[in-house]
Structures are given as C-alpha cells and as structure tokens.
N, C-alpha and C positions, 0 to 999 in steps of 0.2 A: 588399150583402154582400161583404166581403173572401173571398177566394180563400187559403186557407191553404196556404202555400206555404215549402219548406223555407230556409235560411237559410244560404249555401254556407261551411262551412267553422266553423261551429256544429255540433259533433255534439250528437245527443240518441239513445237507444236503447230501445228497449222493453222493457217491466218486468224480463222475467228477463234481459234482457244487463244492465239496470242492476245488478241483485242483484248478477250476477257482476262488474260493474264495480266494485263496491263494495266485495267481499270483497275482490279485489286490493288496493284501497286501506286496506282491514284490515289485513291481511296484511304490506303494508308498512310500514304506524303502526305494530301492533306491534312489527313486525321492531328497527325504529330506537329505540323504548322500551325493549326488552331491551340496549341496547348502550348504555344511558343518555342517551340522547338526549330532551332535552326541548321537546313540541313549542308551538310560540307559533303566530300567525296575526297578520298586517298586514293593512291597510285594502287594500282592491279597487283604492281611489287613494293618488295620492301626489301633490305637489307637481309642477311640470312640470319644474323647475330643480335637482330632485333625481333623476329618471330617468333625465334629460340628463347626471348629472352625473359618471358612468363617461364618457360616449363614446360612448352610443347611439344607435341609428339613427331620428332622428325621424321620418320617412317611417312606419317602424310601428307607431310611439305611436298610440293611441285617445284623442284629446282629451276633455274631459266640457264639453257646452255644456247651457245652461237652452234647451229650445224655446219656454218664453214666457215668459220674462221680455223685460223691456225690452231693447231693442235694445244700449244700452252695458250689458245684464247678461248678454247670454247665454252672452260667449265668458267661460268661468273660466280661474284658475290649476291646476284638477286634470287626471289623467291616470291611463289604467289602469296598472296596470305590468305590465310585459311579461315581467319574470321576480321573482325570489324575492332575489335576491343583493342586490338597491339598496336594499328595503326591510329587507333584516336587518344591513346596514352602517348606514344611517340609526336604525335600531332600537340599533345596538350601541351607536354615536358618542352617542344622545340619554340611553342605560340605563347606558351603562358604568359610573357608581358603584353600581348596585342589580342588574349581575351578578355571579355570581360564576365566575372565571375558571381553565381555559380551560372556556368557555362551550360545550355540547353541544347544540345546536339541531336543532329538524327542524320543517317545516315541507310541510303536503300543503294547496295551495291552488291556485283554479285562477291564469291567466294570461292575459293578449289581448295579440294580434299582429300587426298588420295586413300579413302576407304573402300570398301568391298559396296558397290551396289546392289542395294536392296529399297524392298519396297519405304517409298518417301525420304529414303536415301540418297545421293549424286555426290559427282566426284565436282561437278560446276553446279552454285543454286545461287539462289538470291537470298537474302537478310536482311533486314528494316531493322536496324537497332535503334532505340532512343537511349541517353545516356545525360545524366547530369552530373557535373562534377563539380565539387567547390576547392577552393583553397582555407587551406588553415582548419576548416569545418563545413557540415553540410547538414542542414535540418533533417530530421528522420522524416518526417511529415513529407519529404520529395518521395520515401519508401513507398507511400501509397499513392500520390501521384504516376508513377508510371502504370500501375496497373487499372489504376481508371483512363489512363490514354487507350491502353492494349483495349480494354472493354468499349471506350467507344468504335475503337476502331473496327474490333470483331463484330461490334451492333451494325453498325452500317454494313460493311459485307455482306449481312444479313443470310448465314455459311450454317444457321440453325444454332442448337447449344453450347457452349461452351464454359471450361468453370475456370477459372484463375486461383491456383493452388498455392497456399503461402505459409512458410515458415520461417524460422530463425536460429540462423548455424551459430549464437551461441544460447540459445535453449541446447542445442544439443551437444555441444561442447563441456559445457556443465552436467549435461544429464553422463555423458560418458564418462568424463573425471571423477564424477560422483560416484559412479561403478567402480572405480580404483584404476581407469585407465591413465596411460600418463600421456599429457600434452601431444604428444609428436605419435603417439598410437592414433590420436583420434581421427585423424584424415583416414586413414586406413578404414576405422569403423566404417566414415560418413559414407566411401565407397562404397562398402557391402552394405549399409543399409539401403542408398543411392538407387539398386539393383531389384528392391521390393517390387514392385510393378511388374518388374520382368521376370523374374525368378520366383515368387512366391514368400511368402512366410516363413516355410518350413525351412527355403535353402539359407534366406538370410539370416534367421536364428542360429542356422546350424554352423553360418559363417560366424558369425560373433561369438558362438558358444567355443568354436573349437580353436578360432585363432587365439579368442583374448583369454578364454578358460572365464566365461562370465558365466552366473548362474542362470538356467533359465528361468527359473524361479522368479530373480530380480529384471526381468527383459517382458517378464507378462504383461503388469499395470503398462507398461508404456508398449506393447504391443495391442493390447486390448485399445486405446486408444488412436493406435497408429492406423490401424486396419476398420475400426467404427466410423458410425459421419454422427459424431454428438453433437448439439448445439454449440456453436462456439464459444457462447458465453458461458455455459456449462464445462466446456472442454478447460476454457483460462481459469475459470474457477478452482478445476480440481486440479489446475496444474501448479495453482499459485500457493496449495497447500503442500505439493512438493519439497522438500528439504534438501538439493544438491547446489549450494552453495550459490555465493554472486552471480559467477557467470547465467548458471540459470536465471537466475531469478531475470538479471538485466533482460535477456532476450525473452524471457514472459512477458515485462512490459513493454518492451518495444514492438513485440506482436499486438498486445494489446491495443497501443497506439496507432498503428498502421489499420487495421481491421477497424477501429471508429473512424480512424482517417475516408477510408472508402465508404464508408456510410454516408460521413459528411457532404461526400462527394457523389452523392445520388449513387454508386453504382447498387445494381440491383444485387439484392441480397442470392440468390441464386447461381450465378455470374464469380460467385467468387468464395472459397470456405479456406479455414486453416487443415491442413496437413502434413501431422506429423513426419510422416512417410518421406515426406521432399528434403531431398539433403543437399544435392546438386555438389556432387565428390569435386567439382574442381579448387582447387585448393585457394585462390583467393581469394571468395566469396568470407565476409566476415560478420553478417546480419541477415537480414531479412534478405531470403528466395525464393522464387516463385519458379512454377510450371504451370502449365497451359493445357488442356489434353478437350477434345472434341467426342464427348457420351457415345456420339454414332458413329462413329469415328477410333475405337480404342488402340485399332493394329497400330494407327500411325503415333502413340508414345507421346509426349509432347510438342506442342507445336508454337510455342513461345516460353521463352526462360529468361531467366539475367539473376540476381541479387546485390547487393551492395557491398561493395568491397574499397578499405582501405588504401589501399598502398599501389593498386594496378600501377600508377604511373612511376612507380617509386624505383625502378627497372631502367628510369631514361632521368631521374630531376630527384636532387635531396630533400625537396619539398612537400608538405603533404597536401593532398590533393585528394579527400575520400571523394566516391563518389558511387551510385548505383545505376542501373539501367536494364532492360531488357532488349529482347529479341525477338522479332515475331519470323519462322522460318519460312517464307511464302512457298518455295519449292515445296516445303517438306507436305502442305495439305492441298495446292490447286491441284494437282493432279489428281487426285482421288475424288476432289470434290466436283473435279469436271467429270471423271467417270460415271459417277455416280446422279449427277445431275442435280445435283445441289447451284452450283455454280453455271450457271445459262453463254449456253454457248447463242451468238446473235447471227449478225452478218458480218462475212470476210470482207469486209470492208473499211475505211472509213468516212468515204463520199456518202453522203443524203440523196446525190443526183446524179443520174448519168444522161450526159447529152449524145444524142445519136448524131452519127452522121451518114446520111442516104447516100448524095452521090459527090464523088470525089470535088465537084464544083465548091460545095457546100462546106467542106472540110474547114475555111479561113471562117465561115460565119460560125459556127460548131464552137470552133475556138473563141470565137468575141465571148458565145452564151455561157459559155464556163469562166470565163475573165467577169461577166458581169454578175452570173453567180457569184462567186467568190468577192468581188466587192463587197456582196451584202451579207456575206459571213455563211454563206451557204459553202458545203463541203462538196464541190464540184467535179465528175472527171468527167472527159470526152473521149469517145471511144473514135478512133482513128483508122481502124484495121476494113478496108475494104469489103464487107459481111452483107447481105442483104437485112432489111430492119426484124425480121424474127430471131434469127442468131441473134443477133443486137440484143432483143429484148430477153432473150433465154438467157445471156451473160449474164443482164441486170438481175432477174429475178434469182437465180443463181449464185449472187455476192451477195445479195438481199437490200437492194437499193429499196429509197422509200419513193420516188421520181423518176421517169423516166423525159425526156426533152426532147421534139420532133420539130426539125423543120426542114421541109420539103420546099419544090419551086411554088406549091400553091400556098405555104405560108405566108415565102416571103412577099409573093404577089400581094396578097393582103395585110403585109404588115402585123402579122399575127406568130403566137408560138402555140407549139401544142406540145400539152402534158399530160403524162398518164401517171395514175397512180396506182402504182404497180401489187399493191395492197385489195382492192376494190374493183380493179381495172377500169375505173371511172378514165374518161380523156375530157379535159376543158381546153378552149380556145382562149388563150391570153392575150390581150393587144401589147406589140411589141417595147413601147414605149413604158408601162408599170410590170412589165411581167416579172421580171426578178423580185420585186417588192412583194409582188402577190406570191410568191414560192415562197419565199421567205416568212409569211405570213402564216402563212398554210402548215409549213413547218413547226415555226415557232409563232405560236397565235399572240396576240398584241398581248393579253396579261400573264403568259406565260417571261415575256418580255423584260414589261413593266416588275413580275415578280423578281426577274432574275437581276436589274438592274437597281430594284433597290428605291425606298422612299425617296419623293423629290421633293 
C-alpha cells in the first residue's frame, strides 16, 4: 500500500477553502468580463521551442515525457508552460487574421514552475491575466485601463488594502543612459534595482555602484525619491525638471498620462501611487509597469504585475503587435489570506438543501423532492445512506446546509413537507403541492429576485 503523502509546492484545499477559492476566481472572470475582456484558454502544453522562445529560464520548464513508451519515445517535444503571455503571443501570431483588434483577452488558468517552494510560492498556481494587444499600434490610455480593472477587482474581493504601483522602463532607461550607461547595460541595472524591496537600499546601491562604477553621489536624487511616497504631482514635477535626455522625458509623460488616466477612471487615489523603485527586470517590458503588494500583507512581494511591451509576439509574426497587460497571482495571496482570515471560509458545500431520507421506502420520494428542488433553481442534494435522521441532520449542519427536508409516512399521509432551518432550528409544515416555491422563496425572497433579474 502507498503511503499518501502531500506533494510539496502542489496546493490542494479542503472543500470550503476550495468554495472560497473559487468565488475569488469568479469574482475576477467576472470583474475582466464587465471591462470587455474576452476570456480564451491554451493547452496545459506548448511546444518547447516556443516557451524557450521569450528567453525563459529552462531550469523551470516541466518537460512532458511517455513513462512507457519505447525508449526513443519517451523524451517529447512538449512542455508545461509556465506562464500565460507565450501562449497568448503564439495564440495571437497563429489567430491574428480571425481577431479582431485591439484584442481584449483574459485568461484564468493554472500554470507550472519548477522553483524552490516557499512561502506564496508553488511549483502548480493559478493566474488571471488580462492582456490587450493591438496591431500596428495601441493607445497608451489602455496602460491605465488595466489597472483600474485590477482595482475593481481587488475592491470586490474585498481582501482589505491594496496599492497598484506604477512606473515607466523608459523613465528609467533614460535615467541610466544618462548616468553614461550603455544601452544593453541597462537591463542589467533594471535587475539590481528590480531587487530594492527585497534587498534593501544599501545592497542595491552597492549593486549599481560596484558593477557600473556609478557615483553614489549621482544615485541620491533619485534614491531619495525612490525610497519617499511624495505627492505624485509633486514627484512628476521634480522629475520633469530632470535633464537625461528623450527617452526620459517620453516616459515622464507617459507616466503622467497613465496616473490622470486612473483618475479619470474613478480609481481611488490611495489604491494606486507612482514608484520609482518598480522596474520589473523582465526584459520585454518596454513602458509603463506595475506591481501590486497587499500593506498587511508585505512577506507575500507582489501580488499582481504585467507592463506594456512591444514586441512579445514578435518571436512567432513579423508584425507589430504592441500590447500591455497584467497579472493577478491568486495562488500567490488566498492562501495567506485564508490563514489569516481575511478571506471567509463558509460551507463545504454547494447545496442550499439537503433532503433526508428516513426509511428505505421513502428513498424514490427523496429523490422526486430534490428533482423538484432543483427545478426551481434551488441547490439540492439528497442524502441516501441508511443513517437514522440525527446523523442526517449532524452531516447537514456540518457542510453547513441552510435547509434541511423531512418526509416521513406521517407527511406523506398529509400531503405535507417538513422543513427545518437549520440556522434557527425553526421546523415549518409545507403543503406538498407549493412547497418548493415556498423554499425557494424563503431562500431567495421575491425582491431579492426581482433585484437580481433586472428592470421589467
């Protein structure tokens, strides 16, 4: 007999954290629906030469091998993929005549990783990306668009504080050119800056000072700003009197624009500030990028990213195709925020009712009341297992039923059902002929109804 034994950096969760995992992940499909975002789904694998073909790190790719096939069969060409962006660039580059553009995609699927498990880390999570892509060109005005999605979405979760942190890789492209670094250094910088959060000040200066030989002297002004929370408007002001050339300048006002863009768009000013500090080291990020980090929350780092990048698809199509988009990681914060109890674990369930069955006689009428539940959109199960009705009723209270459904020979003598509410332990006597209707009511009361169905 194998020894069933957990599988490190595989989460799985019990019934009602799943529930709750779940609704999250509702919550955010719809969120990205209502902002017109249509969502697709790619295969688990991809090609290996297409994974590879951003610049990934194959060290964490998940190969796919046959364990018995023949010996020259087993190693294949597939691979899991490890995030969402390779496969909707491959997806764009193959579809591009049969989208139509610019293209609103979302995408909640999971992902494999092969890194070291840690905390709000897994080797299998889930990812919600929203991603818009245009041909030929793409309005900048979509740059703040996605993070007024992310923020409605964080609002309804209702998961407490959150800020959406945003800057511009070429503000900082220009600001390091301007330092005298040369073009194909700066990735290098954006890395060791990238690591501020996690390292400190001291190590990232001491990274830039000793690799590039920069003065610290000239790394202050824009440390001092990196590390402050000055008024944005204040912060664009003093940056707009900066002297490091074009590139700077272009991505001062494109930040600028973006941050009135989210105004425009109600999100709350709190919800959202510029920082320097965000470089996000992946190399084809070419504007405006964001992080996401939870105040109460700091261990778990970010918890949504993306920024706008050029060329992603440009790997699979000679065509340009800019486009931006984020990520929201759900693995990376339910778990902490279930611990913590932020995030409401309910009932392992997802029946509203459970119908009892007393005596084996009884068992085909049991079943009709759950059929006729369920006609009237009631979430029905019936319990079938030979138990006398207190087990019965310990199971219900137990998954956390809101209904419990009784009927004996004296019910049906009468033509009647009996309900308890397992809430109040109130029992009413239903006549059998409205009683589903009255459950149903009871449930969902008529203008809860009428609200949910909308002006007539």
């Amino acid at each position: 007999m194998i020894k069933p034994r957990p599988l490190s950096g595989f989460p799985e969760y019990l019934p009602a954290q799943q529930l709750t995992f779940n609704r999250v992940l509702s919550v955010i499909r719809s969120t990205y629906e209502a902002h017109g975002f249509t969502p697709i789904e790619t295969p688990s694998a991809e090609l290996k030469d297409v994974l590879t073909a951003k610049g990934g790190d194959d060290a964490e790719i998940y190969a796919l091998t046959r364990l018995n096939g023949a010996p020259d069969e087993r190693e294949t060409d597939l691979a899991l993929h490890f995030d969402l962006s390779v496969p909707l660039a491959r997806y764009v580059a193959q579809r591009e005549g049969e989208l139509t553009f610019p293209f609103l995609r979302s995408q909640v699927q999971k992902v494999w990783r092969g890194e070291r498990p840690q905390a709000g880390r897994f080797r299998e999570f889930y990812q919600a990306d929203i991603d818009v892509i245009g041909r030929g060109s793409l309005s900048l005005l979509y740059d703040a668009v996605l993070p007024a999605v992310v923020n409605d979405a964080l609002t309804r979760l209702d998961i407490g504080p959150f800020c959406i942190r945003i800057n511009n890789r070429q503000l900082l492209q220009g600001y390091f050119e301007g330092l005298g670094l040369a073009p194909e250094a700066v990735p290098q910088a954006l890395r060791i800056l990238d690591r501020l959060e996690k390292v400190g000040l001291d190590r990232v200066r001491e990274g830039l000072t000793t690799e590039f030989r920069l003065d610290p002297a000239a790394l202050a002004p824009f440390f001092d700003l990196a590390t402050g929370r000055p008024d944005p408007h204040a912060l664009l002001t003093e940056l707009e009197g900066w002297a490091f050339g074009v590139t700077f300048e272009r991505g001062v006002s494109e930040l600028k624009a973006v941050l009135s863009g989210l105004r425009d768009q109600g999100v709350p000013t709190p919800n959202f500030r510029m920082d320097l500090s965000v470089a996000r080291g992946l190399g084809y990020y070419t504007g405006t990028v964001y992080e996401t980090t939870l105040p109460d929350f700091p261990q778990l780092g970010s918890i949504c990213s993306g920024g706008r990048y050029e060329n992603l698809v440009g790997n699979f199509h000679r065509g340009a195709f800019p486009g931006a988009g984020m990520s929201i990681g759900v693995s990376r914060f339910v778990p902490a925020l279930l611990e913590a109890g932020v995030l409401g674990v309910g009932a392992s369930t997802t029946a509203q009712v459970l119908v009892t069955s007393l005596q084996a006689e009884h068992r085909g009428e049991a079943l009709r009341l759950g059929a006729e539940l369920r006609a009237q959109d009631v979430r029905a199960e019936v319990y079938l297992e030979p138990h006398r009705l207190g087990q019965q009723l310990r199971y219900a209270d137990r998954k956390g039923f809101r209904l419990a459904v009784m009927v004996g020979e004296e019910e049906l003598q009468a033509g009647r059902v009996r309900v308890k509410d397992l809430r109040s332990g109130e029992e009413t006597l239903l006549e059998r002929t409205q009683w589903s209707q009255e459950v149903r009511q009871r449930l969902c009361p008529p203008d809860a109804i009428r609200s949910r169905a909308g002006p007539r």
